[in-house]
C-alpha positions, 0 to 999 in steps of 0.5 A: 332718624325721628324728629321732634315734628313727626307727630305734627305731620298729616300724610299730606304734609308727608306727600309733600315732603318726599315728593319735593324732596324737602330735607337733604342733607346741606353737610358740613365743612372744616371750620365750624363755630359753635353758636350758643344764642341769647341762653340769658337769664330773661330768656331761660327762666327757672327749671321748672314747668313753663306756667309755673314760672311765668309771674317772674319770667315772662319770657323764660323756657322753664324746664324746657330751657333747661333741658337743652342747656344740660345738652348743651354743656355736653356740646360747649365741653366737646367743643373747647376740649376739640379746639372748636372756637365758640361764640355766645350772644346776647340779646339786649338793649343798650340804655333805652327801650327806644329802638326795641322792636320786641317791646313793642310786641309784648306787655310786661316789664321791658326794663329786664332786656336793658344792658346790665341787668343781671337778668340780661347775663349769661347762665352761669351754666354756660359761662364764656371763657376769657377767650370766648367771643361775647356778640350782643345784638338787639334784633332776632338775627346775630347778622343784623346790626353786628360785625358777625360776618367780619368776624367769620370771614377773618376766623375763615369759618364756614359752618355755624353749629347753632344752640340756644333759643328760641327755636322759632326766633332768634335761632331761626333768624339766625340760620337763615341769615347765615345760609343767605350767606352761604355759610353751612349751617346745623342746628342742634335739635336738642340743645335749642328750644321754644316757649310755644311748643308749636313755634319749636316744632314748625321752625325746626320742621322749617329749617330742615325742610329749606336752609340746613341741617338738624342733627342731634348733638351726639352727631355734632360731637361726632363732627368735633371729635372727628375734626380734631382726629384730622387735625392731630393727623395733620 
């Protein structure tokens, strides 16, 4: 399999990576969740090319966003028809920049992250169902400040698919957190996405080298579908 940061690689970096034995396959187990992250408005922007929409989304994804949520959808779809449960996430703030640490890192108009503007919301592309859980958090990690692990442990989940972005942020924050916990984890390679490139390609290069695994979604769908065969099985 290719990956999106072969071509940032130097044959040293390539050295180290075999002669570590970097990026085994962590697996997947029986219960999985599906984790789209933070795919708001404030953080997609328009599907256009990146600088072109950076006036009125600062920190939108443009057409790269959107790429991934088109694969996504695929995903979101395979899920709910197979039974998988899923979960979206918000990041937003509730009713003051007071305790937002990512303000404090970035000039530009914070009052959009506040809890019920309508940049804060969900694209109508991935809307949640009634029965869909909505977590919002106010810190790159799912896990810091919220009930997430209760909620896994009651749904007896042990694996978290992960979509959404950024790859280098939230997404990575996320992972991270949930291996910590000894949760199996994927990250979907091209349902996630970065506004930096760089920051895309380091942080998957990253999290298959030492926490999880990055697959494609043809292979998650592949998982779902597989799942549900065992399950009619019985």
């Amino acid at each position: 399999m290719t990956y999106v940061w072969d071509d940032a690689l130097t044959e040293a970096d390539r050295l180290v990576i075999k002669k570590g034995g970097y990026g085994k396959k962590r697996g997947l187990g029986s219960k999985p969740l599906l984790v789209i992250i933070d795919v708001q408005y404030n953080y997609v922007g328009e599907d256009v090319p990146i600088e072109q929409q950076l006036d009125q989304w600062p920190s939108g994804g443009g057409s790269r966003a959107w790429d991934a949520i088109r694969s996504i959808q695929n995903l979101l779809e395979t899920a709910r028809t197979c039974g998988i449960p899923v979960m979206h996430t918000r990041n937003v703030q509730k009713k003051t920049l007071f305790f937002d640490n990512f303000s404090a890192k970035a000039e530009r108009d914070n009052t959009k992250y506040l809890d019920g503007r309508p940049e804060a919301q969900i694209v109508k592309e991935l809307q949640p169902l009634e029965n869909e859980l909505v977590l919002d958090k106010s810190y790159a990690s799912a896990f810091f400040g919220t009930p997430l692990v209760s909620y896994l442990i009651k749904m007896g989940v042990d694996s978290l698919i992960l979509a959404g972005g950024s790859t280098g942020g939230c997404v990575r924050a996320t992972a991270v957190d949930a291996v910590m916990r000894n949760f199996n984890v994927a990250v979907v390679e091209d349902c996630v996405y970065d506004r930096i490139e760089l920051s895309h390609k380091a942080a998957l290069l990253d999290l298959w080298m030492k926490y999880c695994d990055v697959s494609a979604s043809e292979e998650i769908i592949r998982y779902f579908q597989q799942l549900k065969s065992e399950d009619t099985r019985g």
